[in-house]
Each structure stands twice: as C-alpha cells, then as structure tokens.
Backbone bond lengths (Angstrom), bond angles and torsions (degrees), N, CA, C in turn:
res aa  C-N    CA-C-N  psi(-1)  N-CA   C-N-CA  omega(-1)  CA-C   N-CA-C  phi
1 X - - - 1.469 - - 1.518 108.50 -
2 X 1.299 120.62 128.87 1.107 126.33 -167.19 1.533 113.07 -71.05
3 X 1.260 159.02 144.09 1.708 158.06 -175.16 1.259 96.50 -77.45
4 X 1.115 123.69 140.59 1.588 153.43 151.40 1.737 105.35 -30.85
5 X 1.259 140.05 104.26 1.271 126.91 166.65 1.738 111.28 -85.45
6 X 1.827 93.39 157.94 1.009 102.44 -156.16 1.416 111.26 -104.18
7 X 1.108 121.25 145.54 1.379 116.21 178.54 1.329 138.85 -32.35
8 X 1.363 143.67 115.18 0.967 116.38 -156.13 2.186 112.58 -84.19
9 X 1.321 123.52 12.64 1.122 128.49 157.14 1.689 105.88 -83.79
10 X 1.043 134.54 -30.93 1.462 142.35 -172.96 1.578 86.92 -68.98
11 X 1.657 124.88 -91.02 0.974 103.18 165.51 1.548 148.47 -12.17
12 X 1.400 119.57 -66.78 1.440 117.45 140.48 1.357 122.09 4.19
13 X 1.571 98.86 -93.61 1.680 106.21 -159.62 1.591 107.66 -69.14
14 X 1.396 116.01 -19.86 1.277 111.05 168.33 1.428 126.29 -64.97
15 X 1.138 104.93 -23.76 1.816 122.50 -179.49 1.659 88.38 -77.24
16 X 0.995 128.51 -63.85 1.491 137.78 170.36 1.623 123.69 -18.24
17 X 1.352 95.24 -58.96 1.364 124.56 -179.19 1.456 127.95 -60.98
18 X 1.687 99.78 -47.39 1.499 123.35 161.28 1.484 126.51 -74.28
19 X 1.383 110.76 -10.04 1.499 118.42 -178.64 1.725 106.15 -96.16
20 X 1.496 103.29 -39.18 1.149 110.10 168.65 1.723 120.33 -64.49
21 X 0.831 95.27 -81.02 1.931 92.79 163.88 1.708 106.24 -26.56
22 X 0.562 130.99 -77.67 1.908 150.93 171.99 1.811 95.01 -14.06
23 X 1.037 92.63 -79.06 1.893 95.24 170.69 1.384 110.02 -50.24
24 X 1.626 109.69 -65.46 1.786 82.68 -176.86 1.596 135.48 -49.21
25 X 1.174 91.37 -22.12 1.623 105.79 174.14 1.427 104.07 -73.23
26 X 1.073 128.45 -66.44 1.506 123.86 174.25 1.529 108.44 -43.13
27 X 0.923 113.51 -30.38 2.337 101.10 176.45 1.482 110.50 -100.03
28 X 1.876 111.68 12.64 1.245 88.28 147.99 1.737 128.70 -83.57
29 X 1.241 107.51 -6.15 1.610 101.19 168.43 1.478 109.21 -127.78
30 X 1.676 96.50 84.94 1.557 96.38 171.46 1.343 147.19 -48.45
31 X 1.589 99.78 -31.11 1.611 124.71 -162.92 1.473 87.59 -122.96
32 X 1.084 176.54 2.84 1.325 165.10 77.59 1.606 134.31 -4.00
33 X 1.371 105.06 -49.21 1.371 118.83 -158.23 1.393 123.59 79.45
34 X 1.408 118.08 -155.57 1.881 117.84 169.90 1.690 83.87 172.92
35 X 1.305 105.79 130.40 1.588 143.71 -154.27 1.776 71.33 -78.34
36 X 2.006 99.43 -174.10 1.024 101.55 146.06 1.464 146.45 -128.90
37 X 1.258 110.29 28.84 1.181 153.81 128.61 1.777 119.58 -18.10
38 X 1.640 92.13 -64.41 1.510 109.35 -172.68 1.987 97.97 -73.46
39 X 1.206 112.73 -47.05 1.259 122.59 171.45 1.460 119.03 -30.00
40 X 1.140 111.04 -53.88 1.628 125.79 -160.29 1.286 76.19 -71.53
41 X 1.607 108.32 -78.74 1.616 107.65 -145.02 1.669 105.75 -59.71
42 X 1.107 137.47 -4.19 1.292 142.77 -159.77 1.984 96.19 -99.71
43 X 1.182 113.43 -63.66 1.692 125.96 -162.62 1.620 89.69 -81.07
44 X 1.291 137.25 -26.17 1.451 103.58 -151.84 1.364 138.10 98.58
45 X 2.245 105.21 -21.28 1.522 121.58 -153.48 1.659 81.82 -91.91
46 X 1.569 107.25 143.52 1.274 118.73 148.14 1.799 126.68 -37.20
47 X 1.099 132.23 141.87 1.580 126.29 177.75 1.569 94.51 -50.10
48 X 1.387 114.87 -63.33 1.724 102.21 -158.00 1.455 102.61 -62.58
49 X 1.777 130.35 -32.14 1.406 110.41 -156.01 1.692 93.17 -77.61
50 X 1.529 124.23 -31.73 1.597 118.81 -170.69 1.370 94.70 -47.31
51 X 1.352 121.52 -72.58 1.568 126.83 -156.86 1.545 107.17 -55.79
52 X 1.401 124.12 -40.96 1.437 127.24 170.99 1.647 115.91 -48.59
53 X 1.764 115.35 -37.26 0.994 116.52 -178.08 1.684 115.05 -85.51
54 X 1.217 96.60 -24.37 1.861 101.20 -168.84 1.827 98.27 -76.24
55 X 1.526 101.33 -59.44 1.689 91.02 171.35 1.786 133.20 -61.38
56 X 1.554 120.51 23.99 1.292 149.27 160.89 1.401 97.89 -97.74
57 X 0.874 121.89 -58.99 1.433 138.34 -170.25 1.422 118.08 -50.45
58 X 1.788 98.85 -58.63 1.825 114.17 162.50 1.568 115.56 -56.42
59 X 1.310 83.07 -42.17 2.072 75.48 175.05 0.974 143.47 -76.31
60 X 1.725 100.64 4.30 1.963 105.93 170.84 1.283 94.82 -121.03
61 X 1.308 111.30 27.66 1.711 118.69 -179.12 1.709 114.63 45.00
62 X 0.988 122.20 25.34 1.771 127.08 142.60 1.267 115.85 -40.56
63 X 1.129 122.18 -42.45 1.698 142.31 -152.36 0.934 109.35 -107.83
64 X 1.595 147.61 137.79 1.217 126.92 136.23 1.470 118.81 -130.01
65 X 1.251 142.89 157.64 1.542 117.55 -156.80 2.095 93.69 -132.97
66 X 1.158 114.35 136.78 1.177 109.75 174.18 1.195 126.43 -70.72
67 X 1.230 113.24 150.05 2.075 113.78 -164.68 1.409 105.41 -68.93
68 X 1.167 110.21 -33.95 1.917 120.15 -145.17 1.642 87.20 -110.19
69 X 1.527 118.18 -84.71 1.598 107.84 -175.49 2.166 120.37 -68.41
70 X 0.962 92.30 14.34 1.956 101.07 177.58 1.527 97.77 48.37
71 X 1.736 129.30 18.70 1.222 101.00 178.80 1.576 136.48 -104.53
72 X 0.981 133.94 133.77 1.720 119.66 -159.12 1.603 111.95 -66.51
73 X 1.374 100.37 159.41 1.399 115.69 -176.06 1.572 118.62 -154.81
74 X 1.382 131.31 140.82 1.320 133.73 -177.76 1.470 85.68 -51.12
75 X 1.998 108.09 143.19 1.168 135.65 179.53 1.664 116.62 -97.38
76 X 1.051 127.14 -175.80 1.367 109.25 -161.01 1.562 110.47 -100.35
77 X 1.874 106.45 12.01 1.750 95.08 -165.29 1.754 74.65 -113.85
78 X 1.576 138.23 19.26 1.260 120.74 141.51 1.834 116.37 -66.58
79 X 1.087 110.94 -34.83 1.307 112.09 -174.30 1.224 120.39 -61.33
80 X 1.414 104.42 -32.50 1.598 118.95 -169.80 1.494 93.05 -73.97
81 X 1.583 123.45 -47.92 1.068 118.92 -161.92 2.062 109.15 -72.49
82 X 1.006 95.23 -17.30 1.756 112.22 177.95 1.573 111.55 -69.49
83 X 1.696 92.80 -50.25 1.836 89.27 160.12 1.360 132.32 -45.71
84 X 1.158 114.66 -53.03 1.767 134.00 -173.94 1.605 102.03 -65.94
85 X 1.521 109.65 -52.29 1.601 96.35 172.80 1.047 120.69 -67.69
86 X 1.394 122.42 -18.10 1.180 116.30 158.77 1.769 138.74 -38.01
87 X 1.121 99.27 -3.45 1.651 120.88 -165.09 1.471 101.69 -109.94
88 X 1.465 120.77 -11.22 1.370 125.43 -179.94 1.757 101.31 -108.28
89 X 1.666 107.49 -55.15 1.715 128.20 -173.21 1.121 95.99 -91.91
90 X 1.644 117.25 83.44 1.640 120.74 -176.41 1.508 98.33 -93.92
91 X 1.385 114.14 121.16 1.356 115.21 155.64 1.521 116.73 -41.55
92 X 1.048 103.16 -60.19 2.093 110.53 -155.09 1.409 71.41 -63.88
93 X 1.037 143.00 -63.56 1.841 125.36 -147.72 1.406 106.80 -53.69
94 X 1.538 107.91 -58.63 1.035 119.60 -158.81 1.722 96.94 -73.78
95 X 1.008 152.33 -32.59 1.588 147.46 153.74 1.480 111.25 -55.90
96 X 1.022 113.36 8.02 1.907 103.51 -163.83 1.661 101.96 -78.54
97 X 1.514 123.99 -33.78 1.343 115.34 -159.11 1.511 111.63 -90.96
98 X 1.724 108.18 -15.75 1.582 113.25 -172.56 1.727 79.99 -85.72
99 X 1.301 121.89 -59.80 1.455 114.11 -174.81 1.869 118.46 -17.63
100 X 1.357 100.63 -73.83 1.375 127.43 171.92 1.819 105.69 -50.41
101 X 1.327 116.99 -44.29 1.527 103.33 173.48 1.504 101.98 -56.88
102 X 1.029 118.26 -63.00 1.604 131.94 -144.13 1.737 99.93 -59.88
103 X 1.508 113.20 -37.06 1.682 109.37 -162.61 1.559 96.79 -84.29
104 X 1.533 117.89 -19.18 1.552 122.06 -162.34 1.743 92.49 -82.26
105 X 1.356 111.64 -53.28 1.117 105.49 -178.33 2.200 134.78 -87.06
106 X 1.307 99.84 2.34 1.215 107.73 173.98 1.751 97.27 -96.88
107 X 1.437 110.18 -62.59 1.174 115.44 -174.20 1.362 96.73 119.35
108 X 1.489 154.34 11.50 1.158 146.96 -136.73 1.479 92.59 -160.80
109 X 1.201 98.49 -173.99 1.986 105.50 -165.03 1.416 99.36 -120.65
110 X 1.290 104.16 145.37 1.664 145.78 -152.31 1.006 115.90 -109.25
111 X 1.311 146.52 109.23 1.554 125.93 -176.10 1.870 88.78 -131.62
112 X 1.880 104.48 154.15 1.621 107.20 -178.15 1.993 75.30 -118.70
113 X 1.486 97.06 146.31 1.563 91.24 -167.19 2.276 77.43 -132.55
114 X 1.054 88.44 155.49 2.180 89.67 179.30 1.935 82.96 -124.55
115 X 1.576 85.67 145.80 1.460 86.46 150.79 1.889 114.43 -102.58
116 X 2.003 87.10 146.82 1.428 103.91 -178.34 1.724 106.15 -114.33
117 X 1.128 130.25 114.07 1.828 124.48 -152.43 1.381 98.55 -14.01
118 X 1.170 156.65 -112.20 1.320 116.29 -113.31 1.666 90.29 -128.76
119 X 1.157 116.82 38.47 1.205 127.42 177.94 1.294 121.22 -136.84
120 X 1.826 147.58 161.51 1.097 154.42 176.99 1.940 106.97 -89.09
121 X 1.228 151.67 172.16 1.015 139.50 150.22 1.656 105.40 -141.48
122 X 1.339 140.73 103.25 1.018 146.62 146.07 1.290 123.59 -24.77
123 X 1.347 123.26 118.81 1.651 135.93 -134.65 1.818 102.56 -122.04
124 X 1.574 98.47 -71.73 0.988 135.80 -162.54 1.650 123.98 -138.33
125 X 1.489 112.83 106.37 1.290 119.59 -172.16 2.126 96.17 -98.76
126 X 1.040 136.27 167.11 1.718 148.76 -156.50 1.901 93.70 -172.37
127 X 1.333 116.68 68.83 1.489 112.78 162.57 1.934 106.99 -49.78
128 X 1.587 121.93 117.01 1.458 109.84 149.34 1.563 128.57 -76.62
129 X 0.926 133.13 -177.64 1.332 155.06 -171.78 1.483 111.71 -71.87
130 X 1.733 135.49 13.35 0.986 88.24 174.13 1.890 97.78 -124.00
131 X 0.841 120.11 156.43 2.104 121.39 -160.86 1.314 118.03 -67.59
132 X 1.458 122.93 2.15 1.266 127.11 148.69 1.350 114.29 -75.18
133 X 1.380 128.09 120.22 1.571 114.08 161.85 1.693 103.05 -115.42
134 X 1.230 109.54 176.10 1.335 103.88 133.21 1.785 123.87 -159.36
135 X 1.371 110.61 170.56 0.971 116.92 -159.88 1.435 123.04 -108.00
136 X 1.488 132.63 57.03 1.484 133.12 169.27 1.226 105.17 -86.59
137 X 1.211 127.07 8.43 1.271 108.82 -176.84 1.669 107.63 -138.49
138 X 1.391 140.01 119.76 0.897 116.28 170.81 1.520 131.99 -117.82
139 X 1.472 147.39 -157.34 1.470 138.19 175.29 1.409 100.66 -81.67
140 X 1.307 121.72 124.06 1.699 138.57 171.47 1.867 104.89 80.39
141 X 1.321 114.25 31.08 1.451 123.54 177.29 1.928 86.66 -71.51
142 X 1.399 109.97 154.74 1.623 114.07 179.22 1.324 96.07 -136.17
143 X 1.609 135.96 95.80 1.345 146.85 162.36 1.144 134.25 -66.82
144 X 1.310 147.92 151.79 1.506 133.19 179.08 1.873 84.58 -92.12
145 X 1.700 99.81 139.31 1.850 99.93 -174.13 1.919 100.53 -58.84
146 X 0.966 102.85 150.08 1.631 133.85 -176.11 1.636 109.29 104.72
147 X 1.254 119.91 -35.05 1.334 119.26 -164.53 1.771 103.52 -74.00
148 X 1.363 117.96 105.41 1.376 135.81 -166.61 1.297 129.78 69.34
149 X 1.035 126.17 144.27 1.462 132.15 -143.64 1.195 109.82 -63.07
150 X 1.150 145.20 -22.29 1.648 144.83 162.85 0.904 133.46 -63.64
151 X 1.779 106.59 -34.28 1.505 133.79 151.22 1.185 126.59 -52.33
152 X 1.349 104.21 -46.72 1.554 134.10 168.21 1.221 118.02 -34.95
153 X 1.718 101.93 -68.55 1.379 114.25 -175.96 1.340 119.85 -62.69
154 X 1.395 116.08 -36.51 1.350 113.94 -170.46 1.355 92.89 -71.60
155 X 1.408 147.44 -53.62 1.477 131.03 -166.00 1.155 110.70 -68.05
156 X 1.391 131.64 -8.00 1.442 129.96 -168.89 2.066 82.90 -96.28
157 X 0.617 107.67 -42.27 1.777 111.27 -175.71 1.540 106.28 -52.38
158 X 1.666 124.01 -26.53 1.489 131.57 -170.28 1.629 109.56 -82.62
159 X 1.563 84.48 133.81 2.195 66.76 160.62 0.945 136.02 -86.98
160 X 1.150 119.07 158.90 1.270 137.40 -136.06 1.692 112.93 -60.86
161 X 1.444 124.89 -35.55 1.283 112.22 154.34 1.280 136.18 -72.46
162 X 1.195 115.19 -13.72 1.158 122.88 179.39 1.643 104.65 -75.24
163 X 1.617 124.16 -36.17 1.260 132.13 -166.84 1.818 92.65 -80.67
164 X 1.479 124.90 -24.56 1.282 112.22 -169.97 1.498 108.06 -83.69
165 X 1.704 119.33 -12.37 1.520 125.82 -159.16 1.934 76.41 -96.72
166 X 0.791 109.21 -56.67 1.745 102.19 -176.32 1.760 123.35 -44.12
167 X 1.299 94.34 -58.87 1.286 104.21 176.51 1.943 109.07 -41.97
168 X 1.501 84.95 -63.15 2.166 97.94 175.67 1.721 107.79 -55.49
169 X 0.962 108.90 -35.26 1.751 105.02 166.88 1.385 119.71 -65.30
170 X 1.593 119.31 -47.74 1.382 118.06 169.54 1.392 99.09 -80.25
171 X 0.996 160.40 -10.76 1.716 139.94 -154.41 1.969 90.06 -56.46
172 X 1.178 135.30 -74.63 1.658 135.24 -144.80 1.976 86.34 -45.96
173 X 1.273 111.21 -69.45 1.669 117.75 -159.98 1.797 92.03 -55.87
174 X 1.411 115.74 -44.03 1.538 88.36 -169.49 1.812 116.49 -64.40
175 X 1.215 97.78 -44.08 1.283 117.87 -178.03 1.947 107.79 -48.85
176 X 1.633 113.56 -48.47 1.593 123.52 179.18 1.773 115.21 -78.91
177 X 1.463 108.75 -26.46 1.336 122.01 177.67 1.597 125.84 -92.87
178 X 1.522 83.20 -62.59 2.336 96.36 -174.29 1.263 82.93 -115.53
179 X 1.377 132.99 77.88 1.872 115.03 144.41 1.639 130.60 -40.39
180 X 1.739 98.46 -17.00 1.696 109.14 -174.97 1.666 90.96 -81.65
181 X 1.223 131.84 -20.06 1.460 130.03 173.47 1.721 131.05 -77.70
182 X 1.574 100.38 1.50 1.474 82.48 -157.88 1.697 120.22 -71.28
183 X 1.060 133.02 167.13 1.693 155.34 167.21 1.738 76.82 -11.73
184 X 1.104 103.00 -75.73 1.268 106.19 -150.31 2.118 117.25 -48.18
185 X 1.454 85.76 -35.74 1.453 88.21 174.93 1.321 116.75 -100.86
186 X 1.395 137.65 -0.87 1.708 148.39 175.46 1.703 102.20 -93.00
187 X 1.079 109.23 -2.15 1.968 109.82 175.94 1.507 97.92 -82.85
188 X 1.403 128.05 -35.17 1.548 118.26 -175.54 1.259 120.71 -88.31
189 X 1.254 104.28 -18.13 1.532 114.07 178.37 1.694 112.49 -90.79
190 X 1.490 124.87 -40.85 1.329 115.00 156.12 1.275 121.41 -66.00
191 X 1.511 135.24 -7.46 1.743 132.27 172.64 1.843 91.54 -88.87
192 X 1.339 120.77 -15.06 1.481 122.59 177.86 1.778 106.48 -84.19
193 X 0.830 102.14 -38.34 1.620 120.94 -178.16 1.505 104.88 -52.62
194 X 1.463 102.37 -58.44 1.629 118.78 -135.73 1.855 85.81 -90.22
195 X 1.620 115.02 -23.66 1.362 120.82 -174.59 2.128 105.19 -73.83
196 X 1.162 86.60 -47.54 1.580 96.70 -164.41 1.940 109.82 -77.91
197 X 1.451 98.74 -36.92 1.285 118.81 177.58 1.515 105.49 92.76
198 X 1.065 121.35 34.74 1.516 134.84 167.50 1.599 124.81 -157.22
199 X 0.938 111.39 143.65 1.761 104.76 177.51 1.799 112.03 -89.91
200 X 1.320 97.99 140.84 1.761 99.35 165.07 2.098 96.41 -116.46
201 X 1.325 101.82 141.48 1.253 123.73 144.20 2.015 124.71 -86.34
202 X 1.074 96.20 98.55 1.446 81.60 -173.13 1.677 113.18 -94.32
203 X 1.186 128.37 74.66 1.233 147.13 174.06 1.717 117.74 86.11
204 X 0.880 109.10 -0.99 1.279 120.64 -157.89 1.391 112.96 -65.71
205 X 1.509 132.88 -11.99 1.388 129.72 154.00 1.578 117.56 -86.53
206 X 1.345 105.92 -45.67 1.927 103.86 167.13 1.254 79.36 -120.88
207 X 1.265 123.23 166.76 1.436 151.09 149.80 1.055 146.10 -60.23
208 X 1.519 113.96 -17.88 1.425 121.70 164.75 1.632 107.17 -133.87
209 X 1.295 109.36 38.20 1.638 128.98 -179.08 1.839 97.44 -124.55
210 X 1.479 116.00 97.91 1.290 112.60 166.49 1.207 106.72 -105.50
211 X 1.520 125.47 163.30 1.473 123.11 155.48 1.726 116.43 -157.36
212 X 1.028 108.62 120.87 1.653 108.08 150.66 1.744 135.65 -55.04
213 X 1.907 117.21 144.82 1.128 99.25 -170.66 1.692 94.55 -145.08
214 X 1.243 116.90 165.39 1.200 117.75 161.17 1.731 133.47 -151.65
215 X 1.060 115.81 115.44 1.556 111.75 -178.73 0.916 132.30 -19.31
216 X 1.392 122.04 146.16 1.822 115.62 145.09 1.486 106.60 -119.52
217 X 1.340 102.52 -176.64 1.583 118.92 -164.48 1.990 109.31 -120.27
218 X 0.797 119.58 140.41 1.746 109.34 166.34 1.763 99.36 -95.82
219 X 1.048 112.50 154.86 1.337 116.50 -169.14 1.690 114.51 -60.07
220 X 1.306 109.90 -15.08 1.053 114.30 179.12 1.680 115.84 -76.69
221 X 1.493 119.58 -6.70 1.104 124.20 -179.24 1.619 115.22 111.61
222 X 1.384 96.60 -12.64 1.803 102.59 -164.97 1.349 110.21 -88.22
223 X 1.523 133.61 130.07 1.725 128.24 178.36 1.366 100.04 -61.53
224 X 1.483 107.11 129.23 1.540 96.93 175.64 1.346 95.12 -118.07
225 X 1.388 134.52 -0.47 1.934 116.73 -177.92 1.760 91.80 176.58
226 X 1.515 99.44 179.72 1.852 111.71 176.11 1.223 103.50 -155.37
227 X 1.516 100.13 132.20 1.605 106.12 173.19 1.600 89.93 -85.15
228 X 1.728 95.32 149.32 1.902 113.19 168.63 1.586 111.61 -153.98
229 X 1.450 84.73 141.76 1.722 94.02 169.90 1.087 125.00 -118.52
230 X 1.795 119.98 123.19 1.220 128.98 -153.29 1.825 85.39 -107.83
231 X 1.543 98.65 152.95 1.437 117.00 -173.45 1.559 124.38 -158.65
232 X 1.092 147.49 119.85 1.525 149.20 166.57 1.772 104.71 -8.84
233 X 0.995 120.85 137.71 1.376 131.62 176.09 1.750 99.32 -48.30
234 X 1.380 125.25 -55.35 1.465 117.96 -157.33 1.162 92.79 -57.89
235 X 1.391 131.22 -37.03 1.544 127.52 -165.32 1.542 130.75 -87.94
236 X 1.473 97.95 16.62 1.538 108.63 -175.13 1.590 94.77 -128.80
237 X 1.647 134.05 58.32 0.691 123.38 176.15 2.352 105.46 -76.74
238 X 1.317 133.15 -158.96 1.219 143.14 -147.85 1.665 86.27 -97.69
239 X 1.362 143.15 -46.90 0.963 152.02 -173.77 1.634 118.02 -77.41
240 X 1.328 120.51 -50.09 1.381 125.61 153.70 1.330 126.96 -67.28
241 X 1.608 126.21 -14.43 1.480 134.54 124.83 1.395 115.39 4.78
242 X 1.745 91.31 -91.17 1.295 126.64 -163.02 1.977 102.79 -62.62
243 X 0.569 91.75 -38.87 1.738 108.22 179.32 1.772 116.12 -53.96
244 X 1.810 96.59 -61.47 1.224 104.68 179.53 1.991 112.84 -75.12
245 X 1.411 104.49 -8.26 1.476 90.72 -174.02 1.409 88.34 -107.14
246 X 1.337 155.44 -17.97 1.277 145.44 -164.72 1.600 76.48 -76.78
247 X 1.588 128.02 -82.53 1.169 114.85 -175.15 1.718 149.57 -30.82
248 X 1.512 95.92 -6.19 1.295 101.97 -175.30 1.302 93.91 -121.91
249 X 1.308 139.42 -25.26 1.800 123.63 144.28 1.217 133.19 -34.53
250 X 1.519 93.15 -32.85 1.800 80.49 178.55 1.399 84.74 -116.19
251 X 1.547 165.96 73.83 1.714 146.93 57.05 1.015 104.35 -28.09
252 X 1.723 121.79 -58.40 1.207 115.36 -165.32 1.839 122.61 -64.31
253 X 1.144 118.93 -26.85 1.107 123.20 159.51 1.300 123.93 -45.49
254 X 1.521 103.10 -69.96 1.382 118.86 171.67 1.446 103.23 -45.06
255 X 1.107 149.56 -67.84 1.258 137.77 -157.04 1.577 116.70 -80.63
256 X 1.171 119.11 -4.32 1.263 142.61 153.09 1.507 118.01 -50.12
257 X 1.184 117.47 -65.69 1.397 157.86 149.64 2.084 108.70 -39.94
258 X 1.127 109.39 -33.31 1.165 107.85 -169.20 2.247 92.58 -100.15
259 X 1.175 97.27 -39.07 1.759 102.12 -179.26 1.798 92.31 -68.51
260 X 1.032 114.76 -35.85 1.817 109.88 -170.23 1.416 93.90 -64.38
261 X 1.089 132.53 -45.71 1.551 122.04 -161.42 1.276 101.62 -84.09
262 X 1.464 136.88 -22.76 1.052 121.39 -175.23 1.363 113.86 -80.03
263 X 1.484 120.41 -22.49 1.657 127.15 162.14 1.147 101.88 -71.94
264 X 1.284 136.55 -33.54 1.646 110.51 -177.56 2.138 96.79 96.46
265 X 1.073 99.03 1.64 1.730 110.87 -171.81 1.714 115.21 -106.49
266 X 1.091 127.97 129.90 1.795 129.18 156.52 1.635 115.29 -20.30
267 X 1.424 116.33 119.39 0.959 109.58 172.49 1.946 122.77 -45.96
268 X 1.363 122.51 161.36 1.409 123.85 -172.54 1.858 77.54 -65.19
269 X 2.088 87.06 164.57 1.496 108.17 158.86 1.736 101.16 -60.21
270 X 1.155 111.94 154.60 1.402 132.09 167.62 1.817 126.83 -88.86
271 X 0.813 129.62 92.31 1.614 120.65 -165.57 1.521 102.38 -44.73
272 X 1.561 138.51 166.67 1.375 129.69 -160.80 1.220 80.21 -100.37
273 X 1.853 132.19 -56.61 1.331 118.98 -166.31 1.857 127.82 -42.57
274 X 1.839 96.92 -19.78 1.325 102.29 170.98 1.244 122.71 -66.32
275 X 1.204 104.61 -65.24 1.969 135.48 178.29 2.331 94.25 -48.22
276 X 0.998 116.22 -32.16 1.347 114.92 175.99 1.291 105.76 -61.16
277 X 1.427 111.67 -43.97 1.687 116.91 -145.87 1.816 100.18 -95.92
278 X 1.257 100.42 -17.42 1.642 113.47 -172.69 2.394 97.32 -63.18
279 X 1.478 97.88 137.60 1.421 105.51 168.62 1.238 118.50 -57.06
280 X 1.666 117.66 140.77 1.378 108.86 175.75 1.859 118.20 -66.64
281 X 1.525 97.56 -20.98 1.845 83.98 168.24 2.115 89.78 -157.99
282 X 0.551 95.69 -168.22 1.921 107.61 -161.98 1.653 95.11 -63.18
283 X 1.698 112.52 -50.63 1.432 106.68 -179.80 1.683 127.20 -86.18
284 X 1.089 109.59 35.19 1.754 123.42 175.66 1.643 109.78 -97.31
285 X 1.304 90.44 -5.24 1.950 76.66 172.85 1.556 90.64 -137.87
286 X 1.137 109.23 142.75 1.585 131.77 164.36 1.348 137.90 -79.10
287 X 1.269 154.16 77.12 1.669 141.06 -158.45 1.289 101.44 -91.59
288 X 1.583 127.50 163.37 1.359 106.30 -165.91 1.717 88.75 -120.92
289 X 1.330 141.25 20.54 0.929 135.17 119.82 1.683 98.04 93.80
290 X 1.320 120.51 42.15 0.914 123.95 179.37 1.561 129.07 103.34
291 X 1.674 113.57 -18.44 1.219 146.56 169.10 0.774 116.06 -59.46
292 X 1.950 151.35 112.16 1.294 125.09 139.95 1.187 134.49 -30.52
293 X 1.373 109.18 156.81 1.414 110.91 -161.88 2.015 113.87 -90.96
C-alpha cells in the first residue's frame, strides 16, 4: 500500500522548523564553533539534510562557516537581527531595577556597560546618594575590554583564549592610551577576577577612582555586559570589596534571570566561582549606604 503523501506546505514548514532549530544550536557556541560532525550527532539531522540546511542558512548569511577549521558559526545578518530586537530585549530596561538597587544601597555610582567585539560601551550611569562621586567613567565612554572594572569583568568572564586573542588585538591602544592596562598587568587582575567572581579596578584609570564589576550572561551562554560600582579610594577599602562584589553577583543573577524570562529560555550555566561568592540569603552582606567605611 502506497504512504499517504504529504503536503507539500507541511513539508515546507518542516524544512523551516529544522533550519531554525539548526541555528539555534549553532549560537550555542559562539566563540567555538561546532564541526559538522557534532551537528548530526547532536540534532538527529541526516549528514545530507544538515548540509542542505546550513547552505540555506549561508545564503541569507545566518551562517557562516570557517575557511581553515570548516566549523559553523552565527553569520553576521544574526547580529543585525539582534540589533532590531534589541528595541523589544532592552538591556537598560531590563538592568534598570538592579541598577537602582545597587546605587540606593551602596550609595556610590552604577554603571550597566554591554560588550561591543573587542571593546566595553558604557550604557547607563545610576549616581547613589553619597556627594563624593567620581568621574572615570562616563555614559557612551568606548574602552578596549579590561580597562575598568566592567570592562574588566566581562574579559575576566571569557575563556581564556579568547581573552589572550583580545588582549593581542588591543595591545597598540592599551599600550598608546591606558599604559596602567597593559597584557602584562590585566593577567593578575583577570586570574583575581575569575578567583573571586568579580573584577576590582584598583585606581588605575584616575587614582583615587576604584571600582568593582561583575558579568552577566545571555541565556545562550554568551557575556553580554557587567554591572560596576565605581567609588573614592577611602571607600573601597578589602572588606567593602567583598561587599560591593557579593552584591553585584547576585544583580547579576537576578538580571540574568530577568533576560531568561524575557526569551522564554533556561537561565545561562552559572560559573561555580560565581554561585560560591553569591550570599547565603539577601541579609549576609552589609552596604554602608552612603557611610564611610
């Protein structure tokens, strides 16, 4: 008995369906790639239907496949399309309430910083309450990543080759711009970062301007930005450190948590050094709320 054929729109959206899935799987390893090899055995897709679907894929530039390792990677008209949602999946919105916790309760200033490839971009500054400020950092400042603690954090958040190809990309600007930044001195402070699960700047753009910072994740696994709080040297003593970055581990959670729901997706894995450093309940860390320390 001959099988029932299937529609050829059924067909369609199923081709649809599998191409779509196919990409999301491909942007779970942004900075890696995934062979196609890993593909098959990963989706389920036959060898010929993967490759049938990925070269659809290359041709609306979703896709792009590397020359030398053959391995696929989100193409550059996802990005474009990441921009535009961007107008729905607003960072600054969606950071606005940890922002506003963090300046109310440190007393000190707040900045939400995104990473832009091999740079930081300053988004959103949150002055707190107490009449010292200061100012190394300002709204739409463009950093090479390490240079200030938000910057910091996010490169301390990368792995580790990826943080060594960055660093060698910025070396001329750090070296002509932040000499207090170079390779040579941002290796102890991201093995400090990556230990504590937060970055400190310890004055190193003004001198009596320190600040702590800490990542977030997009659910997909990728660092996309770090909340940080910049503060007067007296007020960043070793103990208020620890204070201001436990506190901005768990914003950063929370806002982690707040980008997951807005995809409708599982929050990202959590690094353990984070989940270590996180309070056992909301009142285990103290801010002094505008107080010297």
């Amino acid at each position: 008995m001959t099988g029932v054929k299937k529609p050829a729109e059924s067909i369609g959206a199923q081709s649809v369906d599998r191409a779509l899935a196919l990409l999301s799987f491909i942007g779970r390893s942004p900075v890696e790639g995934i062979g196609l090899s890993a593909i098959v055995q990963n989706t389920g897709l036959s060898r010929p239907t993967a490759r049938r679907l990925l070269l659809a894929l290359m041709r609306a530039r979703m896709v792009e496949q590397d020359a030398t390792n053959r391995r696929y990677f989100l193409g550059e008209e996802t990005y474009v399309l990441g921009v535009l949602a961007a107008q729905r999946f607003d960072l600054v919105d969606l950071a606005r309430d940890s922002l506003l916790d963090l300046a109310s309760q440190s007393g000190d200033t707040v900045f939400l910083s995104v990473r832009r490839d091999y740079h930081s971009v300053c988004m959103v500054k949150e002055d707190g309450a107490f009449p010292i400020r200061t100012y190394a950092l300002k709204v739409g400042d463009r950093h090479p990543l390490g240079v200030g603690a938000g910057s910091l954090a996010i490169l301390s958040a990368l792995p580790e080759q990826e943080q060594a190809d960055i660093l060698n990309r910025n070396s001329d600007i750090l070296l002509e711009k932040f000499p207090g930044f170079s390779p040579e001195a941002l290796r102890p402070l991201i093995a400090q970062a990556k230990e504590r699960g937060y970055s400190l700047n310890p004055g190193l753009v003004l001198a009596n301007s320190w600040g702590v910072g800490a990542a977030f994740r997009m659910p997909d696994g990728r660092v996309a930005g770090a909340l940080s709080i910049a503060a007067i040297d007296s007020r960043m003593g070793p103990e208020r450190q620890a204070e201001l970055g436990a506190a901005l581990i768990e914003e950063t959670t929370k806002l982690e948590a707040r980008i997951a729901k807005v995809f409708g997706l599982p929050m990202p894995a959590t690094p353990a050094t984070k989940l270590a450093r996180l309070p056992r309940d909301s009142r285990s860390y103290s801010l002094n709320k505008g107080n010297l320390p």
